[in-house]
KOLFISE-837468 format. One record per residue: residue number from 1; residue in one letter; x, y, z of N, C-alpha, C in turn. Coordinates in steps of 0.02 Angstrom, whole numbers, m for minus. Last residue first. Layout:
BEGIN
- NUM;A;X;Y;Z;X;Y;Z;X;Y;Z
...
***
This chain:
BEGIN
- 288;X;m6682;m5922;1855;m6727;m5902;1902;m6794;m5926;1861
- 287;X;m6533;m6020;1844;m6578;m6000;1808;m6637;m5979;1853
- 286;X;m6418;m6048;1915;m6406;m5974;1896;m6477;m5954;1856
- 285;X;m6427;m6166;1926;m6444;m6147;1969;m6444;m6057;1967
- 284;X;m6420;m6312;1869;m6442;m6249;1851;m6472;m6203;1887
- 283;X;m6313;m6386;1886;m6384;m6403;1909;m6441;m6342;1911
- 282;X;m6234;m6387;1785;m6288;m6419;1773;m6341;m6432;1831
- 281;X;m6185;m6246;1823;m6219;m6272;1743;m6250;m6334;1744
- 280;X;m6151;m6264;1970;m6202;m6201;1925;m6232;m6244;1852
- 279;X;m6044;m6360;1921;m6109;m6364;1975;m6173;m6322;1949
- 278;X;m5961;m6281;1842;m5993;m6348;1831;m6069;m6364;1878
- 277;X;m5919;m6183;1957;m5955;m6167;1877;m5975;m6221;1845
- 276;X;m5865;m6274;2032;m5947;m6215;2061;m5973;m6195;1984
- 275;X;m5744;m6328;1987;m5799;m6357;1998;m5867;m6321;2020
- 274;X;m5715;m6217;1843;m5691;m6254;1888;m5748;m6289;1916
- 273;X;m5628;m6186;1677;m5719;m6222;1713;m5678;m6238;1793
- 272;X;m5550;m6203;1582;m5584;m6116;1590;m5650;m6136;1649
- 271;X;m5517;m6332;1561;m5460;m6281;1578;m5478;m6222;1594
- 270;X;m5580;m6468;1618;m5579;m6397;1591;m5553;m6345;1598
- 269;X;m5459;m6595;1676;m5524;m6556;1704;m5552;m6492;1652
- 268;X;m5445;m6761;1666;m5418;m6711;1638;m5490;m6657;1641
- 267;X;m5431;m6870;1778;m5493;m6839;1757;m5454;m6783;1730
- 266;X;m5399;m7030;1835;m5358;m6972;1808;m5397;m6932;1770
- 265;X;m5444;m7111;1981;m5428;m7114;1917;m5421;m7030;1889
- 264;X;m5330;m7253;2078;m5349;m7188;2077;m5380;m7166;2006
- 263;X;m5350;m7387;2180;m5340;m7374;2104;m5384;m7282;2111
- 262;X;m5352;m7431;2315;m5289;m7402;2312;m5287;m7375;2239
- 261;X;m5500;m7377;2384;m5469;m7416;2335;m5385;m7401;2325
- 260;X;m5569;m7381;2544;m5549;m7333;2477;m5504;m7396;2457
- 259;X;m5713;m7502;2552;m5648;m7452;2582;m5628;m7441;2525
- 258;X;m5818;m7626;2619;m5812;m7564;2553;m5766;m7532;2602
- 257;X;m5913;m7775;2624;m5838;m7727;2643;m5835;m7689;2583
- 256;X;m6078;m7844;2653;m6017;m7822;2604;m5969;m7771;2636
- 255;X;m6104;m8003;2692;m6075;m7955;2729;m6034;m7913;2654
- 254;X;m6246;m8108;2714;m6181;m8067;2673;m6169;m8006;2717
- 253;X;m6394;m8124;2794;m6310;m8137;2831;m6230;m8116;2780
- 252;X;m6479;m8166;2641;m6482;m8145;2722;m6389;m8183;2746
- 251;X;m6400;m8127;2506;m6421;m8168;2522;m6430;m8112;2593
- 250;X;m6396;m8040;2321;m6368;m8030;2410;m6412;m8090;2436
- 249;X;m6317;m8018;2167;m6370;m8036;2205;m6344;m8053;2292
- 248;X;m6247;m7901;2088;m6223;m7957;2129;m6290;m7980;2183
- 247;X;m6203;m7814;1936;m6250;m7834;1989;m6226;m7903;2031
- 246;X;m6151;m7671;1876;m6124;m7733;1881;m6161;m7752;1946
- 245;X;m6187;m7531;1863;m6168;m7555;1795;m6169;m7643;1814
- 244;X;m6195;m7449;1949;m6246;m7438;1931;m6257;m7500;1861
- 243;X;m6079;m7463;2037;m6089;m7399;1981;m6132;m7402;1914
- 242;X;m6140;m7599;2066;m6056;m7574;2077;m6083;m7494;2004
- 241;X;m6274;m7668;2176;m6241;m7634;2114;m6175;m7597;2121
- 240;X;m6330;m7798;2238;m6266;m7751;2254;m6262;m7728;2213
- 239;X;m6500;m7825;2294;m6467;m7821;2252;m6398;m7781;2266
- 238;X;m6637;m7928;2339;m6613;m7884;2332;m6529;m7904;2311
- 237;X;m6744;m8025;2311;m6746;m7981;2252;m6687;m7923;2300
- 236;X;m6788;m8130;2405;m6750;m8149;2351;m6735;m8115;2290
- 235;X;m6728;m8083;2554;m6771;m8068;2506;m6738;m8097;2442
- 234;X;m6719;m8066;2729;m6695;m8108;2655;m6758;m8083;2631
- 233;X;m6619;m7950;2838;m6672;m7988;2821;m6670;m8001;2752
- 232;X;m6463;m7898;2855;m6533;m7937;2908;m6581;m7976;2900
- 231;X;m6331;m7897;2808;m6394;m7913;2784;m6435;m7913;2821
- 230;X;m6212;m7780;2863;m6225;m7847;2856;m6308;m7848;2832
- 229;X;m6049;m7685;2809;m6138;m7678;2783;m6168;m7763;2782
- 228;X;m5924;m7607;2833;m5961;m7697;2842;m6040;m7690;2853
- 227;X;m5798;m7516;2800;m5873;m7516;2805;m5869;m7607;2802
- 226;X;m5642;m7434;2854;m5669;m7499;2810;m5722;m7509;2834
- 225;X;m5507;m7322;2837;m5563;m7350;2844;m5614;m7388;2831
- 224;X;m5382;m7258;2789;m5405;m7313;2856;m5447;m7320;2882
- 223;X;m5489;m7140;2716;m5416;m7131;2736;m5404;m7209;2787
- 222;X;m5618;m7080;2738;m5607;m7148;2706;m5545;m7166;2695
- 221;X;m5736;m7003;2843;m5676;m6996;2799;m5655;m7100;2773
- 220;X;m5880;m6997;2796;m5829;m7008;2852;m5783;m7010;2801
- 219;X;m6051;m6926;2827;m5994;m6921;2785;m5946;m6939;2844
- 218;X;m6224;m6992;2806;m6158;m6999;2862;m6082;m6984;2816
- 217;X;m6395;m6947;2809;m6327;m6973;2762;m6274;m6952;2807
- 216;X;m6495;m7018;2914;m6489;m6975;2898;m6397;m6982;2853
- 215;X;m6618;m7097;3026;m6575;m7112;2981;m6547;m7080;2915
- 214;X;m6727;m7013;3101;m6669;m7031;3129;m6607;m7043;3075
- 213;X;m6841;m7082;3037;m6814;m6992;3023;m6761;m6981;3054
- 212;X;m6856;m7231;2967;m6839;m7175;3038;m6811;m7104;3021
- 211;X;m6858;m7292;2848;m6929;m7292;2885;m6915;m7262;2946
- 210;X;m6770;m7213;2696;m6769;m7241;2760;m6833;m7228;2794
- 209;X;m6738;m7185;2543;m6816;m7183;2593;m6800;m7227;2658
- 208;X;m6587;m7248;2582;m6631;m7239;2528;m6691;m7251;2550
- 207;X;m6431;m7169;2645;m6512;m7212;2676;m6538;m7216;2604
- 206;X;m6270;m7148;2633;m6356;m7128;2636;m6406;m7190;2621
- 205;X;m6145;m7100;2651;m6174;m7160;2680;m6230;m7148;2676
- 204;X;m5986;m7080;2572;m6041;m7031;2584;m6105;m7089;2612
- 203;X;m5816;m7052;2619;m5855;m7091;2608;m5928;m7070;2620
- 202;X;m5685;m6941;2560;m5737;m6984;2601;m5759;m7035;2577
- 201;X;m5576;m6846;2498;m5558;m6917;2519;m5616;m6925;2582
- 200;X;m5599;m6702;2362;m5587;m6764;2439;m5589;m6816;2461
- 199;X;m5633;m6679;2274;m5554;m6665;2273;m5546;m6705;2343
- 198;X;m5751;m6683;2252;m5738;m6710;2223;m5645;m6747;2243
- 197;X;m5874;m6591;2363;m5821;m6582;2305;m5772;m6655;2304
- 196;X;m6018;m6686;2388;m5952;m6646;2447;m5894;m6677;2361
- 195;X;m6187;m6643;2434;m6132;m6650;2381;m6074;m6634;2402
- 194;X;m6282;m6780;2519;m6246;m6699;2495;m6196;m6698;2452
- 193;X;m6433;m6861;2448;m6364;m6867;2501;m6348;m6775;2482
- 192;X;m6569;m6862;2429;m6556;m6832;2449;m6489;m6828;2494
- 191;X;m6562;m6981;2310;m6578;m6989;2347;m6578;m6937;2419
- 190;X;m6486;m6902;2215;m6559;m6905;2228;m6584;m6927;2260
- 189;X;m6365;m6905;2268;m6407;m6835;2248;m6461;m6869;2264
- 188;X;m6319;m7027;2242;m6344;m7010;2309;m6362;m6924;2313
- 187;X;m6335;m7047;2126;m6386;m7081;2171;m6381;m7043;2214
- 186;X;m6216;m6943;2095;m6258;m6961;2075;m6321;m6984;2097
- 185;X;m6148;m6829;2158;m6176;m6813;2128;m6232;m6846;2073
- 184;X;m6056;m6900;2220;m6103;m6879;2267;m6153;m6842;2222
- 183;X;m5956;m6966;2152;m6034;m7010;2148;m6073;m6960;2201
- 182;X;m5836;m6900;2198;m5848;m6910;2123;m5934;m6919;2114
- 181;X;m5821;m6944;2352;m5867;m6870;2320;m5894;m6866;2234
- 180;X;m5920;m7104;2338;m5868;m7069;2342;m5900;m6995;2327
- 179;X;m6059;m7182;2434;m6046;m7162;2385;m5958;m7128;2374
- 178;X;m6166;m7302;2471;m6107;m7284;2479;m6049;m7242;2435
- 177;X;m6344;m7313;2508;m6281;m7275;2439;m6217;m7277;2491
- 176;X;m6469;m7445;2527;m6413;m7408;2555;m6370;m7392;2506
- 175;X;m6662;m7455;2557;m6578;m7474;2517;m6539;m7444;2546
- 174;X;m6766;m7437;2581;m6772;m7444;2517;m6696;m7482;2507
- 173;X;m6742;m7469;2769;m6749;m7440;2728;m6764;m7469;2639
- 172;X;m6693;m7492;2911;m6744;m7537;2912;m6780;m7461;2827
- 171;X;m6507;m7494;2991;m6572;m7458;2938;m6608;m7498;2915
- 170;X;m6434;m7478;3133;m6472;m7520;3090;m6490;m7473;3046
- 169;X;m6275;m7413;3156;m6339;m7422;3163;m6375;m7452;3119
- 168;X;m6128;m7464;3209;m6156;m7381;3219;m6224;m7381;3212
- 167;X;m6009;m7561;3278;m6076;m7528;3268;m6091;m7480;3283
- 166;X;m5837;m7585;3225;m5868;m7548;3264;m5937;m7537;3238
- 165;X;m5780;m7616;3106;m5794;m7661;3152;m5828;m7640;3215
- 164;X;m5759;m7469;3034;m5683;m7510;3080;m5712;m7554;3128
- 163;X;m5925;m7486;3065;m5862;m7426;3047;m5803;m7458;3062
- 162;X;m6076;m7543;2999;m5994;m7557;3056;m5929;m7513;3038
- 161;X;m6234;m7589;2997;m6174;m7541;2980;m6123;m7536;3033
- 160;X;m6349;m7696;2941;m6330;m7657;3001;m6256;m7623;2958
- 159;X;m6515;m7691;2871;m6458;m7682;2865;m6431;m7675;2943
- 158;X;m6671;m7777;2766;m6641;m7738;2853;m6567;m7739;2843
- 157;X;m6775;m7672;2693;m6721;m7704;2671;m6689;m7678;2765
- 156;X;m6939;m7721;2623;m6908;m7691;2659;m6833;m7720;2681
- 155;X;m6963;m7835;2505;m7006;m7800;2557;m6925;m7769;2558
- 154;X;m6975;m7859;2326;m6945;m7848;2378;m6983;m7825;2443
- 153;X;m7028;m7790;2200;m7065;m7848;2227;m7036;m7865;2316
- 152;X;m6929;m7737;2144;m6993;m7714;2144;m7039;m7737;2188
- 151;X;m6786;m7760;2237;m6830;m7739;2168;m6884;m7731;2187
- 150;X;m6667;m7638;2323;m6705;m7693;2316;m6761;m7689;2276
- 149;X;m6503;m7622;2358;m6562;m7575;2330;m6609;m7642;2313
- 148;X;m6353;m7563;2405;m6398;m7605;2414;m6454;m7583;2392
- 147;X;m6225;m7487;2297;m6287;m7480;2322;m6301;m7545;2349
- 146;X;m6066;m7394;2283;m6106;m7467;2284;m6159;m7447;2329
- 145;X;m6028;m7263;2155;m6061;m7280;2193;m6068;m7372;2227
- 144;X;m5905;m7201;2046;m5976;m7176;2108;m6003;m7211;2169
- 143;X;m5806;m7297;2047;m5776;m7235;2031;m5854;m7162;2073
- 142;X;m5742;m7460;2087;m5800;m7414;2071;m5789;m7344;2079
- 141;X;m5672;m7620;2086;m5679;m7568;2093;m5703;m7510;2062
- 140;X;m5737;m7786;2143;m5761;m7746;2100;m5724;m7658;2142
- 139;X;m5797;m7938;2195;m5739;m7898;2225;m5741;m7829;2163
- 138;X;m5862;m8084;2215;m5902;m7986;2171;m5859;m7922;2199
- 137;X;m5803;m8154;2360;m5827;m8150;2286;m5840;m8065;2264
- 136;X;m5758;m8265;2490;m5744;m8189;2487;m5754;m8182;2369
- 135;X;m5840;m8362;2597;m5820;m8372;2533;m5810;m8266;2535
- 134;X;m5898;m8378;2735;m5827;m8384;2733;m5786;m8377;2667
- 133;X;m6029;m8348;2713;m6018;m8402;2741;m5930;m8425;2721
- 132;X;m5984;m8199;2608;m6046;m8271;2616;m6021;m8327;2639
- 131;X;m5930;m8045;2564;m5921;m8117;2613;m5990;m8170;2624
- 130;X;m5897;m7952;2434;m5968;m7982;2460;m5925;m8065;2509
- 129;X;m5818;m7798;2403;m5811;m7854;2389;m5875;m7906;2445
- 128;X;m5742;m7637;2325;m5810;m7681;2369;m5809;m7752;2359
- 127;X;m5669;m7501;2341;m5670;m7554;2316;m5709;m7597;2362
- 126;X;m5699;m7333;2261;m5691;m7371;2293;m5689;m7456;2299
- 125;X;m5571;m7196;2207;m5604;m7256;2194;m5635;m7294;2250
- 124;X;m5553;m7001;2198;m5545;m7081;2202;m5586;m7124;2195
- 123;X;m5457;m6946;2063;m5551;m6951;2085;m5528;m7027;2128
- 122;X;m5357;m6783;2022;m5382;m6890;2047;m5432;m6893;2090
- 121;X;m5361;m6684;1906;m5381;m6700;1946;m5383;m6798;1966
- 120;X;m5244;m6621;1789;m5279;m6678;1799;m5302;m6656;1861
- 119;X;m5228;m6504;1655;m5244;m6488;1737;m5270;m6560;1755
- 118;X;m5126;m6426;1520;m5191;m6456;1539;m5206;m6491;1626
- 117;X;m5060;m6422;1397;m5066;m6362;1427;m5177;m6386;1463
- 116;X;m4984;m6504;1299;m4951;m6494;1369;m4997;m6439;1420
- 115;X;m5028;m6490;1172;m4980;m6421;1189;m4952;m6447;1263
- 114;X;m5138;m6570;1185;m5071;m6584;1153;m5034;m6537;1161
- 113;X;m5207;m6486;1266;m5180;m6553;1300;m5116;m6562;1268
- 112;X;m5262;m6395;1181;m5231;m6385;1224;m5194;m6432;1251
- 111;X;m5337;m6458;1098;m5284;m6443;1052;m5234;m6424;1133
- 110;X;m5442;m6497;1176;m5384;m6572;1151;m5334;m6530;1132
- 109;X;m5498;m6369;1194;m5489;m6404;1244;m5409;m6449;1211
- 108;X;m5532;m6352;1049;m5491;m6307;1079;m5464;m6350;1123
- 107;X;m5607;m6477;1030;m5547;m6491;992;m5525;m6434;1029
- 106;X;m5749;m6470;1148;m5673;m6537;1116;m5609;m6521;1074
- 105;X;m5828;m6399;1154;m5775;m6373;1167;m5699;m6416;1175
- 104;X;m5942;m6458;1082;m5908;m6397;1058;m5844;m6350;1080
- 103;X;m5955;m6557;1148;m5935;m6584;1095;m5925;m6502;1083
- 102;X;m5899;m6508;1330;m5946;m6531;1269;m5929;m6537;1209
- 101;X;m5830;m6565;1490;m5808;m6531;1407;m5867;m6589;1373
- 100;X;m5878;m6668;1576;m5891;m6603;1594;m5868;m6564;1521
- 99;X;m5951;m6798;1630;m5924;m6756;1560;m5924;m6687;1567
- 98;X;m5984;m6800;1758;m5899;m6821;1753;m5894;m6810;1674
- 97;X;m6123;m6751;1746;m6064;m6727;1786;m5984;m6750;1763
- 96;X;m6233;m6760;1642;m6169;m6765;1638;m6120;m6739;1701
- 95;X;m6339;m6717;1557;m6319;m6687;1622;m6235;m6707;1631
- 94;X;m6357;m6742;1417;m6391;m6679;1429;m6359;m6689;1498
- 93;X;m6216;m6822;1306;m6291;m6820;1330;m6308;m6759;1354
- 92;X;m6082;m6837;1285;m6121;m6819;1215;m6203;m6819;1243
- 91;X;m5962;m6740;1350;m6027;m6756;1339;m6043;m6748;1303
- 90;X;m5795;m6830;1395;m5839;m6772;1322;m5914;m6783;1330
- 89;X;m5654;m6838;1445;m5730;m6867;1452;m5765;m6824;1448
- 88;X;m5511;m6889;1448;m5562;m6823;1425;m5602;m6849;1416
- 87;X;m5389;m6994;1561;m5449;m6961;1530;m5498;m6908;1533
- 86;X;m5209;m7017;1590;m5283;m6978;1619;m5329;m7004;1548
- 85;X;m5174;m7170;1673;m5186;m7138;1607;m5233;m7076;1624
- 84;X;m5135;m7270;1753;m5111;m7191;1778;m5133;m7166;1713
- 83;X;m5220;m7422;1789;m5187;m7377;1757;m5168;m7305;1784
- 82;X;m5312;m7495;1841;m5249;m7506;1857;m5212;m7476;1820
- 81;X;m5440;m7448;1813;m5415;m7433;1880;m5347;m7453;1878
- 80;X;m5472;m7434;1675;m5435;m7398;1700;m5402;m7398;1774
- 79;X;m5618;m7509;1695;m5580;m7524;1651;m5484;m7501;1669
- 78;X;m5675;m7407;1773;m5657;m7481;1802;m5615;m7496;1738
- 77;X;m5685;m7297;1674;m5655;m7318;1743;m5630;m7374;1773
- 76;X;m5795;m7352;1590;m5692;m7351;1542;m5654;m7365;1627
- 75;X;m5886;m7391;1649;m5883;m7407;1627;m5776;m7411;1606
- 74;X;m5909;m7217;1674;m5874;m7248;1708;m5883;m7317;1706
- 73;X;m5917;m7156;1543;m5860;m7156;1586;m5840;m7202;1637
- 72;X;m6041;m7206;1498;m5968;m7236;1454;m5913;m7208;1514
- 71;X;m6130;m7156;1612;m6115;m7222;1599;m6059;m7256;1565
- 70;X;m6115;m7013;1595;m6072;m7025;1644;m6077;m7137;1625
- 69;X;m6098;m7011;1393;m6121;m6986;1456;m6100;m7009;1508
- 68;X;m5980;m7015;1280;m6035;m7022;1289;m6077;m7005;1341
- 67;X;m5808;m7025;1238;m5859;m6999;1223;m5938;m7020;1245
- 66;X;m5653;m7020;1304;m5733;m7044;1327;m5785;m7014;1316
- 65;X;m5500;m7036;1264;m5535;m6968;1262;m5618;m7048;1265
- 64;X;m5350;m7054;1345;m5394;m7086;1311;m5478;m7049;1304
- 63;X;m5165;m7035;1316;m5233;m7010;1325;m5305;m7059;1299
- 62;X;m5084;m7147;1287;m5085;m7081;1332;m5118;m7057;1356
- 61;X;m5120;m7328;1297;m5121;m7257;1261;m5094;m7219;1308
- 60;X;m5105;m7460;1332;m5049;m7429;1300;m5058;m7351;1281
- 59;X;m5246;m7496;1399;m5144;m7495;1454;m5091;m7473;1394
- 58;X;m5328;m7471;1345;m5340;m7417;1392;m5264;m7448;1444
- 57;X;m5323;m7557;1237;m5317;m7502;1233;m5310;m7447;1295
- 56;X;m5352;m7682;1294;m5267;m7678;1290;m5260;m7607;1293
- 55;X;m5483;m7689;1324;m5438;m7696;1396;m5338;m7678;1366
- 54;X;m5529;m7685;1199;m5539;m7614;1239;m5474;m7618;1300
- 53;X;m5438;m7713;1060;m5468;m7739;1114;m5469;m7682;1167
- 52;X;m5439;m7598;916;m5407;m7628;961;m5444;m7655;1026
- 51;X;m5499;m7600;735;m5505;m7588;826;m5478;m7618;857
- 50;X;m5514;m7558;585;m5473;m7551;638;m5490;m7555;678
- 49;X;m5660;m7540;508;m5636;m7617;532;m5582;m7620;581
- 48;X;m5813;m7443;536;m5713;m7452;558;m5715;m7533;558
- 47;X;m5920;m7392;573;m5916;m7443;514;m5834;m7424;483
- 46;X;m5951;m7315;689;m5917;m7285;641;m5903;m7327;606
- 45;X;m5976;m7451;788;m6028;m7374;772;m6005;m7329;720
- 44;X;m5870;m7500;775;m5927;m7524;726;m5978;m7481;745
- 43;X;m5781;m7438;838;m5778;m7453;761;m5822;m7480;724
- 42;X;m5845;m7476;979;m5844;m7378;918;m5811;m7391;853
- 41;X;m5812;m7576;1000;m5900;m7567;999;m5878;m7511;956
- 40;X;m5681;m7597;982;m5721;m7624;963;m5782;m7603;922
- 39;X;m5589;m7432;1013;m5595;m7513;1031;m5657;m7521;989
- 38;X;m5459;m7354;912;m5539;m7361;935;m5548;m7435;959
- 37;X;m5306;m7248;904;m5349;m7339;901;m5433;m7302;930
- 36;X;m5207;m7145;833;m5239;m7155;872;m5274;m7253;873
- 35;X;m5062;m7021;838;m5074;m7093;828;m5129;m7107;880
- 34;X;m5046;m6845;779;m5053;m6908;845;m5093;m6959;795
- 33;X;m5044;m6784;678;m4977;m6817;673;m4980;m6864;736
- 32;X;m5142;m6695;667;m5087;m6668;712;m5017;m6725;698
- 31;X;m5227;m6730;570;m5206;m6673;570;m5146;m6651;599
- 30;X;m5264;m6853;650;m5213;m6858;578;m5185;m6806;568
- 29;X;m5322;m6773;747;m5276;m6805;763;m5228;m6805;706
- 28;X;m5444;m6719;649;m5411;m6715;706;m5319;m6731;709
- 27;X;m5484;m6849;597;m5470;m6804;545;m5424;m6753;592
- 26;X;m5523;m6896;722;m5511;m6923;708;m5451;m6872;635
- 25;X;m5661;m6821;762;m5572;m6819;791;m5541;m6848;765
- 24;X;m5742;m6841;652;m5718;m6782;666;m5626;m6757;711
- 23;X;m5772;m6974;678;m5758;m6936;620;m5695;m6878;622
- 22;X;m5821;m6946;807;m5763;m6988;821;m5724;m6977;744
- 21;X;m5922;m6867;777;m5867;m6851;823;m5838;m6884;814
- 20;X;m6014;m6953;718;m6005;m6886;678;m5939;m6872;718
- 19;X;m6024;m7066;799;m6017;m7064;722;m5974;m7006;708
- 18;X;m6085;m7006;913;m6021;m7034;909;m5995;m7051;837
- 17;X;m6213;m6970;848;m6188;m6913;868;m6102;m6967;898
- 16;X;m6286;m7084;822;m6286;m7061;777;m6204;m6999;787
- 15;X;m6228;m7251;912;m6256;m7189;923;m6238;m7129;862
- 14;X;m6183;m7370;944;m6250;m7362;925;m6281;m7307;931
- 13;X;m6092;m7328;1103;m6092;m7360;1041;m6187;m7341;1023
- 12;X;m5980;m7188;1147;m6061;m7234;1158;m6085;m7266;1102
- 11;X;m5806;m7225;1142;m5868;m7182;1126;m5943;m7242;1140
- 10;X;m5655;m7195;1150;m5689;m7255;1147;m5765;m7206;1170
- 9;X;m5483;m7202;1094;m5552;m7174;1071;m5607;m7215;1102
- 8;X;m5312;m7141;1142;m5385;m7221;1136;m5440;m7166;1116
- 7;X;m5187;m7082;1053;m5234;m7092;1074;m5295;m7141;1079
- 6;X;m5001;m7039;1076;m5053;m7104;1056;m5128;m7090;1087
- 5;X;m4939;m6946;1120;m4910;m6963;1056;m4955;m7029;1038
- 4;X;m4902;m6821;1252;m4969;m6870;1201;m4958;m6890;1123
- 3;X;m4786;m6787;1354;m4814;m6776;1278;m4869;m6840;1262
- 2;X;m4852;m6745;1528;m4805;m6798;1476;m4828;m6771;1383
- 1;X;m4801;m6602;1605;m4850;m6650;1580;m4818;m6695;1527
***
């Protein structure tokens, strides 16, 4: 493992409990003799004048530790896709899948890393981009999920679906999850997709309230393979979300393309946790 001799900090801003932690590592680190930065928003949640621009910080550090819930992660992700940096992604909220180490098990955990004595996992990515009448735009890579999903006001959302250009089937539904395994644990949980461990290379395809009992979540592998999700019907309220974070309004006849990403990202895992014991804990399943 490489030595860690620089750390990014970058935490949920406007928040009482990143204060106290970033404090805390911070005294940390000095302790150890590692060199650290904070971008922006977390120096001024910690009334820091030091901060480094987030996009520089996350291409010169070693490590970059992600304090807040799965939103600051993946958020830093995209940030990260063109990087090989791992990140510790610390929950500071209540579910958290991709935080998997809690604020009480941060400094054993970190003290470990700096020892060299620590386990990455690569999560893959996917990458999505929107065709309109020959224009190629909202190109975006994503660490859970791209959705079609339509607002409030919206009717019913018509789709078709193309595997390697090949048709497979309409959906006359709420929306559509395309998810990675990383994201099977988000939307497309709830939306009743499945959960398929993390360590694999798919693609997860679920319906959102679909109007056919027929239309059911589709796992394919994602190794040379490329989705073409066309529009059918117009509405002036529906919507592309890229991990829940970055919106792209849809017209009738867009065509969005989604395939694995060539940007991988670097998940430093719990050293005493594997993934069923994570599972168990938060979806609590050991509780009767």
């Amino acid at each position: 493992m490489e030595t860690i001799k620089y750390v990014g900090i970058i935490g949920k801003p406007k928040q009482e409990l990143t204060r106290t932690v970033v404090s805390e590592l911070i005294a940390f680190l000095e302790s150890q003799g590692i060199r650290y930065d904070l971008d922006e928003d977390t120096a001024r949640t910690c009334n820091m004048e030091k901060w480094v621009n987030k996009s520089q910080l996350v291409n010169e550090v070693d490590l970059l530790v992600a304090l807040g819930g799965d939103g600051t992660i993946l958020g830093v992700a995209r940030l990260m896709a063109a990087t090989s940096i791992p990140i510790l992604a610390v929950n500071l909220g209540r579910l958290g899948f991709l935080t998997e180490v809690t604020v009480d098990q941060l400094f054993p955990v970190l003290a470990e890393i700096l020892k060299g004595n620590y386990r990455v996992d690569n999560r893959m990515m996917l990458n999505a981009h929107v065709h309109r009448r020959g224009e190629r735009f909202g190109t975006h890579n994503v660490l859970n999920d791209v959705v079609i999903n339509k607002g409030a006001l919206a009717r019913i959302i018509e789709l078709e679906l193309f595997v390697n250009d090949q048709f497979v089937t309409r959906y006359r539904s709420d929306g559509l999850i395309v998810s990675t395994p990383t994201g099977s644990t988000a939307y497309n949980l709830a939306a009743n997709g499945p959960i398929i461990h993390p360590s694999l290379t798919n693609m997860i395809i679920t319906p959102i309230c679909p109007h056919m009992l027929t239309n059911r979540s589709i796992v394919i592998p994602a190794d040379g393979v490329h989705l073409s999700i066309r529009v059918k019907s117009h509405s002036s309220d529906v919507m592309l979300t890229l991990d829940g974070q970055v919106g792209v309004g849809l017209q009738t006849d867009d065509i969005i393309h989604i395939a694995k990403s060539d940007a991988v990202i670097r998940m430093i895992t719990h050293p005493k946790k594997n993934y069923y014991a994570i599972l168990k804990e938060k979806m609590k399943w050991a509780e009767l």
